[in-house]
VEXTORSE-197256 format. One record per atom (N, C-alpha, C, O, CB): x, y, z. Coordinates in pm, whole numbers, plus 32768, in hexadecimal, padded with zeros to 4 digits. Glycine has a CB too. Layout:
<atoms>
XYZ ...
</atoms>
This chain:
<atoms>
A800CDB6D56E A793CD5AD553 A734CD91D4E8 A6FDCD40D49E A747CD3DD5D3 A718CE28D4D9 A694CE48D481 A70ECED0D422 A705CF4AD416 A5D2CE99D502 A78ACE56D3E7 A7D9CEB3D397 A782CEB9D31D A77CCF29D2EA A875CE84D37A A743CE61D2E8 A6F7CE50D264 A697CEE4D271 A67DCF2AD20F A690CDA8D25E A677CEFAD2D7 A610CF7BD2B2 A640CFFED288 A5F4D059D267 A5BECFA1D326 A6C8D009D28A A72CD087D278 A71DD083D1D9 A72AD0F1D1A3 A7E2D073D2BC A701D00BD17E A724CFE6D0EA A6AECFCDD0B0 A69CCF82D050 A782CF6DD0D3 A642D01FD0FF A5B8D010D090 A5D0D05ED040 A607D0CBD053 A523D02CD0B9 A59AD022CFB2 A5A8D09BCF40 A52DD076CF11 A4DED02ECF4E A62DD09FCEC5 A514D0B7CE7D A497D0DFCE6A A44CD036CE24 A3D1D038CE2D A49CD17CCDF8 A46ACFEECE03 A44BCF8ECDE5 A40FCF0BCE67 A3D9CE9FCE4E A4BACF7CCD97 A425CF33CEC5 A402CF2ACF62 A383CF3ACF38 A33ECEE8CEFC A440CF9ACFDC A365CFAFCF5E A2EFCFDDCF2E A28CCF9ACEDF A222CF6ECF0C A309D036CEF5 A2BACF93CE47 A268CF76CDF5 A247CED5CE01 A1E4CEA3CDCB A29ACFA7CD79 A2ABCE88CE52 A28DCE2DCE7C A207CDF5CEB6 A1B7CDA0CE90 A2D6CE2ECEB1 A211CE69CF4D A1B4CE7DCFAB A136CE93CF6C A0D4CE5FCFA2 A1D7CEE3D000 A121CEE1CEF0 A0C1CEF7CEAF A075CEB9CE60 A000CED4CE44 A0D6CF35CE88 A0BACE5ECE36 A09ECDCBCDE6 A049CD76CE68 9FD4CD52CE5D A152CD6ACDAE A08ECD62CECB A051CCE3CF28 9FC9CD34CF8A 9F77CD03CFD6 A0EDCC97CFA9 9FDCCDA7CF66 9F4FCE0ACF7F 9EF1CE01CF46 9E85CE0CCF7F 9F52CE84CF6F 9EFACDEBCEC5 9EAFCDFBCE5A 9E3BCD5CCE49 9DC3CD43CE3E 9F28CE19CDD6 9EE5CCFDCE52 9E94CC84CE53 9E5FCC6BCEDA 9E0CCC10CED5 9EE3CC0ECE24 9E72CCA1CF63 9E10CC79CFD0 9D94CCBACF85 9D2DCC78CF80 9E32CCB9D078 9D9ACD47CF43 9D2ECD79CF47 9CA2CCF4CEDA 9C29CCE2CEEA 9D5ACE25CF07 9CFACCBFCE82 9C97CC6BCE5D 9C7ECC20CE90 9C0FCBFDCE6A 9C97CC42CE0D 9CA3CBE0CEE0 9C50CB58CF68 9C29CB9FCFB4 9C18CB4CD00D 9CAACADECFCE 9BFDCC1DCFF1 9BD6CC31D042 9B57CC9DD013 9B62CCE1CFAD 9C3DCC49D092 9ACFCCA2D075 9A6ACCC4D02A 9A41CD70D09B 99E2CD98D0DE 99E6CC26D021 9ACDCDA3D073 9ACECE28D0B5 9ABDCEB3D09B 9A8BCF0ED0DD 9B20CE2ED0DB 9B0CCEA8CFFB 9B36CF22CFA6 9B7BCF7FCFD2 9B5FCFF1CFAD 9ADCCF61CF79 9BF5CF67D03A 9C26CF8BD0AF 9CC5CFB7D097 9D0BD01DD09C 9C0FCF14D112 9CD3CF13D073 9D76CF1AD027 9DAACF66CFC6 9E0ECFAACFDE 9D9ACEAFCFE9 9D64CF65CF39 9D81CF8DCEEE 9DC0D041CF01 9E2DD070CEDE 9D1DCF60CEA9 9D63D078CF38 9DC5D0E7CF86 9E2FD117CFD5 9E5DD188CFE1 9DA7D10ACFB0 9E54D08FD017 9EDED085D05B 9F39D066D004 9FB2D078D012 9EE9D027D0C5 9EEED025CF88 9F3ECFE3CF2F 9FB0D04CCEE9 A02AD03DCEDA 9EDBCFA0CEC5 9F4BD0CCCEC0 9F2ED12BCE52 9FB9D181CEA7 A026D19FCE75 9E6DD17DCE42 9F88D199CF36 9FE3D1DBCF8A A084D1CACF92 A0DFD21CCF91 9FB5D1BFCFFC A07FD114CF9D A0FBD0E6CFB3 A158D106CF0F A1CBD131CF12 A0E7D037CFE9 A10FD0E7CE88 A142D114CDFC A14BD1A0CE20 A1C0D1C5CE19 A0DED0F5CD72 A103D1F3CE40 A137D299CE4A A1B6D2B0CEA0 A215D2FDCE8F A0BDD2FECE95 A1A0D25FCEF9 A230D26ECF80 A2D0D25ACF02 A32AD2A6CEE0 A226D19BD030 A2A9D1BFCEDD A318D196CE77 A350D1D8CDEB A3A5D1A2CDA4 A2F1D120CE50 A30BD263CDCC A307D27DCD7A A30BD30BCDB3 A2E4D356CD59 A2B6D240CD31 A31FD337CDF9 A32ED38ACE54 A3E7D37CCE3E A433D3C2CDFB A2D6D35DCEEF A401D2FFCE98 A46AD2D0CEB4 A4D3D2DDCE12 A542D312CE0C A442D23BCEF7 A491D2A3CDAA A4D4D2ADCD5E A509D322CD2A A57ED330CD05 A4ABD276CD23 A4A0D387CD29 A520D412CD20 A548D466CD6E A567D4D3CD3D A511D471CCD2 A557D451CE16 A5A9D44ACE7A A5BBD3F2CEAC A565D3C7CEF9 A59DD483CEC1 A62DD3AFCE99 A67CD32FCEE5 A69FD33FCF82 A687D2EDCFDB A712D317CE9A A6E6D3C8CF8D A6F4D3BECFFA A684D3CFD08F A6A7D3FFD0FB A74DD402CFED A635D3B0D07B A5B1D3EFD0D2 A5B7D35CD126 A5B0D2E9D0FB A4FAD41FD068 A5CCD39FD1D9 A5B7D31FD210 A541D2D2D22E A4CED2E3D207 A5E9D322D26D A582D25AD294 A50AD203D296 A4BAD263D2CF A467D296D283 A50ED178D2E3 A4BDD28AD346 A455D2E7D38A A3E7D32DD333 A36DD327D324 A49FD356D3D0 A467D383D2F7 A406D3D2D270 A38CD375D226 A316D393D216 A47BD3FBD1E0 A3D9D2F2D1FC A363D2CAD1AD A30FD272D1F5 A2D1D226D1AA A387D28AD130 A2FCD265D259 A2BCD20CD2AC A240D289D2C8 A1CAD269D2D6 A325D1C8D33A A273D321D2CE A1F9D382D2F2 A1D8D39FD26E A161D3B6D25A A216D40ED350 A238D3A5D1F4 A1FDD3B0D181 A165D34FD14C A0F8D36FD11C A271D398D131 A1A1D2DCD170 A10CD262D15C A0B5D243D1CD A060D1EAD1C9 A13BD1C0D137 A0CAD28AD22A A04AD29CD2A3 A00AD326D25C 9F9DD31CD224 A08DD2BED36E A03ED389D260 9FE6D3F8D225 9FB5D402D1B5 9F68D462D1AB A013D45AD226 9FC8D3A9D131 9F8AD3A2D08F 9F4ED324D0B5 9F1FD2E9D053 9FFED39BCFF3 9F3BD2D7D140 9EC7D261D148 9E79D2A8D156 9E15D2B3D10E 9EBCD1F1D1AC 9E99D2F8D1CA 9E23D345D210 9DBFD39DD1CC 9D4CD3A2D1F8 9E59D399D26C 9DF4D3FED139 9DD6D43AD0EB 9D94D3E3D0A0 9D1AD3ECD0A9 9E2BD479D0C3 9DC6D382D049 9D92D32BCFDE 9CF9D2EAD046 9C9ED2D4CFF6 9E23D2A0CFA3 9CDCD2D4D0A8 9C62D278D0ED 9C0BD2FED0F7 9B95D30DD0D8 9C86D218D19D 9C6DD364D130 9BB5D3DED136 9BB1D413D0C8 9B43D43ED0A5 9B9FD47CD1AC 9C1FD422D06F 9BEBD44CCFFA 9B5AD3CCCF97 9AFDD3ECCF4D 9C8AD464CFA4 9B7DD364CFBB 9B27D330CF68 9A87D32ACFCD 9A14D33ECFA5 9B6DD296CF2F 9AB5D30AD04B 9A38D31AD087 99C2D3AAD06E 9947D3B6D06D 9A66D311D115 9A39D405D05C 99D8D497CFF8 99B7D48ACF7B 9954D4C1CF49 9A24D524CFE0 9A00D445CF41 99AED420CECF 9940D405CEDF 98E1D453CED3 99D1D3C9CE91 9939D366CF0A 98E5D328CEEE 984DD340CF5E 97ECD2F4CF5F 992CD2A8CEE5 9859D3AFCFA8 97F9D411CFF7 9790D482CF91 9717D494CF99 9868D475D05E 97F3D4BFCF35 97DFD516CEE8 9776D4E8CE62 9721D529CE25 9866D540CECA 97B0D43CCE50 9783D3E8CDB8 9776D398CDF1 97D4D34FCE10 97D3D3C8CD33 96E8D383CE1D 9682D2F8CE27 9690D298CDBF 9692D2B9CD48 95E6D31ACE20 969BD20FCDEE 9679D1E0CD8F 95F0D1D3CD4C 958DD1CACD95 96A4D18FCD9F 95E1D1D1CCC8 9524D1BBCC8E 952AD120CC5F 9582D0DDCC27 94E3D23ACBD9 94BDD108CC86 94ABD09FCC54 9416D07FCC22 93C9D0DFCC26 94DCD04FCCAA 93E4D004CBF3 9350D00ACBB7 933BCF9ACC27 92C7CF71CC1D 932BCFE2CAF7 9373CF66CC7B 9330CF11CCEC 9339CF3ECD86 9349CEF2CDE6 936FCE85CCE5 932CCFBFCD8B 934CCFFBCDFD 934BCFABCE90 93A3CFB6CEE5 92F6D065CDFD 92F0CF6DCE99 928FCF1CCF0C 9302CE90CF05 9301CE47CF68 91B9CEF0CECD 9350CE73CEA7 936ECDCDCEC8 93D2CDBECF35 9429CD6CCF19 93AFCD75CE41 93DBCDEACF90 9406CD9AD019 93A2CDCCD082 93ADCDBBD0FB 94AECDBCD051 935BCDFAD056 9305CE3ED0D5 9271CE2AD0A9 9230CE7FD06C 9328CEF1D0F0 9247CDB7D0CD 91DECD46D078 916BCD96D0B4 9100CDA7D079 91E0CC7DD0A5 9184CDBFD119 90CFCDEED137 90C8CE8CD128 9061CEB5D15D 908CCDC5D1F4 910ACEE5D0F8 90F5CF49D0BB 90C3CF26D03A 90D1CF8DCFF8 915DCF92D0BE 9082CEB3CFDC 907DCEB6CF76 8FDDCEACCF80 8F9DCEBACF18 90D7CE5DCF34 8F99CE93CFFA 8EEBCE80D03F 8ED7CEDBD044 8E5CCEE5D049 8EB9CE47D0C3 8F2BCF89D04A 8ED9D004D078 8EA0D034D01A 8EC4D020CFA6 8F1AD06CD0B3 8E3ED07BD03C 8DB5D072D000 8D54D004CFC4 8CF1D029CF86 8DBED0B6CFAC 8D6DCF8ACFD3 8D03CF1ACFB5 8CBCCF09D033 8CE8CF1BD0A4 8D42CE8ACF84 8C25CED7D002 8BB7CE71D039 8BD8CE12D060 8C2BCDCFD022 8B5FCE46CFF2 8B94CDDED0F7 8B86CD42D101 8B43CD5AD159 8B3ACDC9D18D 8BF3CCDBD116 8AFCCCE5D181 8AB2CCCFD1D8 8ADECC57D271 8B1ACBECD278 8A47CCAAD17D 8A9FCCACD2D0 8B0BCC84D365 8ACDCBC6D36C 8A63CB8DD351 8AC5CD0ED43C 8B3FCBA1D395 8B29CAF2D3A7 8AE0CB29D43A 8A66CB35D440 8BE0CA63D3B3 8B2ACB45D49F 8AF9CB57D534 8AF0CBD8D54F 8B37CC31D51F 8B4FCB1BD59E 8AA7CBE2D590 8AA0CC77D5DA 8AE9CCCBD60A 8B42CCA5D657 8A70CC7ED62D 8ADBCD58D5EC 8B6DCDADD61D 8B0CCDC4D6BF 8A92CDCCD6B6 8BAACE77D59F 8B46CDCBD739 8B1ECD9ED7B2 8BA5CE11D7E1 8C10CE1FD7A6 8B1DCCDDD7D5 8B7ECE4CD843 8BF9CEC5D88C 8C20CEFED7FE 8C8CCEC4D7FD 8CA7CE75D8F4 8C1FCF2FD7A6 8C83CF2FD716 8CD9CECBD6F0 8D36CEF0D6A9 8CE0CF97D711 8CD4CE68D709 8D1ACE0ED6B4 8CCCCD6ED682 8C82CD2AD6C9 8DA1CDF6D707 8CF6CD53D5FB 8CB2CCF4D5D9 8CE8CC8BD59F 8D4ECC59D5CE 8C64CD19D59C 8CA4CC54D524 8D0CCBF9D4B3 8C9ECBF9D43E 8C23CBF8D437 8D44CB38D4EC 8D05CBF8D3E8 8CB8CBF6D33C 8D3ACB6CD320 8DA1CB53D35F 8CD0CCCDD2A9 8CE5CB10D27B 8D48CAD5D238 8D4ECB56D1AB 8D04CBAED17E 8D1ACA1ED211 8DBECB26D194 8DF1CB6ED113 8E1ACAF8D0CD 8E6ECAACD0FE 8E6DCBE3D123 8DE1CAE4D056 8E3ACA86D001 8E7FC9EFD050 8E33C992D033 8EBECAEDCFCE 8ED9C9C8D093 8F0BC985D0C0 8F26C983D14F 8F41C91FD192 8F51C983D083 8F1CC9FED177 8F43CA30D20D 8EEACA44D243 8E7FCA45D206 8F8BCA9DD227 8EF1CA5AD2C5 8EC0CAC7D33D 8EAFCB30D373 8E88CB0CD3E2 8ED3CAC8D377 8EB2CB97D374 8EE1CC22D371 8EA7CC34D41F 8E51CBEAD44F 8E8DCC97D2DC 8EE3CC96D462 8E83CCC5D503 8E82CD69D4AC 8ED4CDA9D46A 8F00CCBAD5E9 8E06CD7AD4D2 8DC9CDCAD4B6 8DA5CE65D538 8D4FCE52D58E 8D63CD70D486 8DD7CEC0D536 8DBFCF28D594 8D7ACF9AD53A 8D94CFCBD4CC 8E4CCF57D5E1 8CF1CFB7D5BC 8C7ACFFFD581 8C2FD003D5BC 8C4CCFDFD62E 8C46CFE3D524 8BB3D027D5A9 8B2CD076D5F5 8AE5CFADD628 8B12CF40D602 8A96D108D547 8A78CFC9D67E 8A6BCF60D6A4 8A01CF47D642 89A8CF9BD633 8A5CCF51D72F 8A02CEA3D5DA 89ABCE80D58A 8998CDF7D599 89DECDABD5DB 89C8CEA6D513 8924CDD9D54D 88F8CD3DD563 8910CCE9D4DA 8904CD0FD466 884ACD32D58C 893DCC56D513 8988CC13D4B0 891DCC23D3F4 88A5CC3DD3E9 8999CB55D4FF 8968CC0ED39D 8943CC11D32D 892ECCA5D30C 8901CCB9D29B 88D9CBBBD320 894DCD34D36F 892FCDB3D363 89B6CDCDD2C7 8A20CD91D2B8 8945CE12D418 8981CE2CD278 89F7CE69D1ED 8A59CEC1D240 8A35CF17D290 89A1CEE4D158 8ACBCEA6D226 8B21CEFAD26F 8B80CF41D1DC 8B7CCF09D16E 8B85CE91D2F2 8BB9CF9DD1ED 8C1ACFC2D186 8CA6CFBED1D5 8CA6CFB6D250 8BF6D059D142 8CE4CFC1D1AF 8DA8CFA8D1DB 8DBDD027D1BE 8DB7D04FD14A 8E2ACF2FD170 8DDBD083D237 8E17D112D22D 8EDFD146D222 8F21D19FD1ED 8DD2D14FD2C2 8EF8D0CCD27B 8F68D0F6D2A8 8FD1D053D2C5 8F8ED00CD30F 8F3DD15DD336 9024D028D2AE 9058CFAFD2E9 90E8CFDFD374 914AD029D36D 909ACF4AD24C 90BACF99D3CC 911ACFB1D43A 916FCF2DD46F 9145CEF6D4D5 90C7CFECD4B1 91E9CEF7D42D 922CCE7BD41C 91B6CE1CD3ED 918DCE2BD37A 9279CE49D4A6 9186CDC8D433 9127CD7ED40B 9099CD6CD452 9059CD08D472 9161CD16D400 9087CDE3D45B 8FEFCE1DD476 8FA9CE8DD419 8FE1CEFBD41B 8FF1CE60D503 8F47CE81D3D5 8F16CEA5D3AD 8EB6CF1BD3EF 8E64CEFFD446 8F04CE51D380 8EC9CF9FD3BE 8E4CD021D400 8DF2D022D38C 8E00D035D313 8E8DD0E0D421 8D82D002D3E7 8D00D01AD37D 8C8CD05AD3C0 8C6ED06DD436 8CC4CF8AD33E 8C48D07DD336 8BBBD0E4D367 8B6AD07AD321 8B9ED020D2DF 8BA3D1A9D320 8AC9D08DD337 8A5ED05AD331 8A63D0B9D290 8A99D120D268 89ECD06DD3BE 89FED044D252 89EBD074D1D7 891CD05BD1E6 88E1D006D229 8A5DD008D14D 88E7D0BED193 884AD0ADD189 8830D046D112 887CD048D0B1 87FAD146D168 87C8CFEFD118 87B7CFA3D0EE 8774CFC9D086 874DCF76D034 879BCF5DD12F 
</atoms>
């Protein structure tokens, strides 16, 4: 029944590597492309030993996946990306260190300010509405703030 697997040769492979490649573009992972990279090394592997079995290359392309994903995960540990919009998915890290002044009162430490369009809850010393607060710290979508002197 699974005689076809005795007759993989290296073009198998490069096959596999092709339909890797193109999952890797529909899919929003950056995931594939290294299995991809793996499965072309296996096939090319293959091509200048033919005789290497399935077994062999089945651990050959589990172990150069495995290599190719932490190798890039060290990379890209080592080389941050830079960018000049550091803050754009993480919208309220872009308030730390600004002014505003509290809509309601911070009451137990917690309060509310508007920002621009929003709402923010506010955690901090206990103050009375319209008090200057500064934005120290953002914690998901709470804001840590200290009292500022007027």
């Amino acid at each position: 029944m699974m005689e076809w697997l005795e007759h993989i040769v290296f073009w198998h492979w490069w096959i596999l590597a092709g339909l890797l490649l193109i999952l890797e573009l529909t899919a929003p992972s950056f995931f594939f492309l290294w299995l991809g990279m793996a499965a072309a090394s296996v096939g090319l592997i293959l091509l200048v030993f033919p005789s290497l079995g399935v077994e062999t290359q089945l651990v050959l392309f589990g172990m150069t996946s495995i290599v190719a994903v932490l190798a890039w995960r060290k990379y890209r540990e080592t080389r941050p990306v830079t960018t000049d919009q550091p803050h754009l998915n993480r919208r309220g890290h872009q308030y730390i260190g600004r002014v505003f002044s509290l809509d309601e009162p911070i009451t137990n430490g917690l309060g509310k300010v508007t920002v621009d369009d929003s709402t923010w809850r506010v955690k901090g010393p206990d103050l009375a509405a319209g008090s200057s607060i500064r934005v120290t710290d953002v914690d998901g979508v709470l804001f840590k703030v200290e009292a500022v002197d007027p």
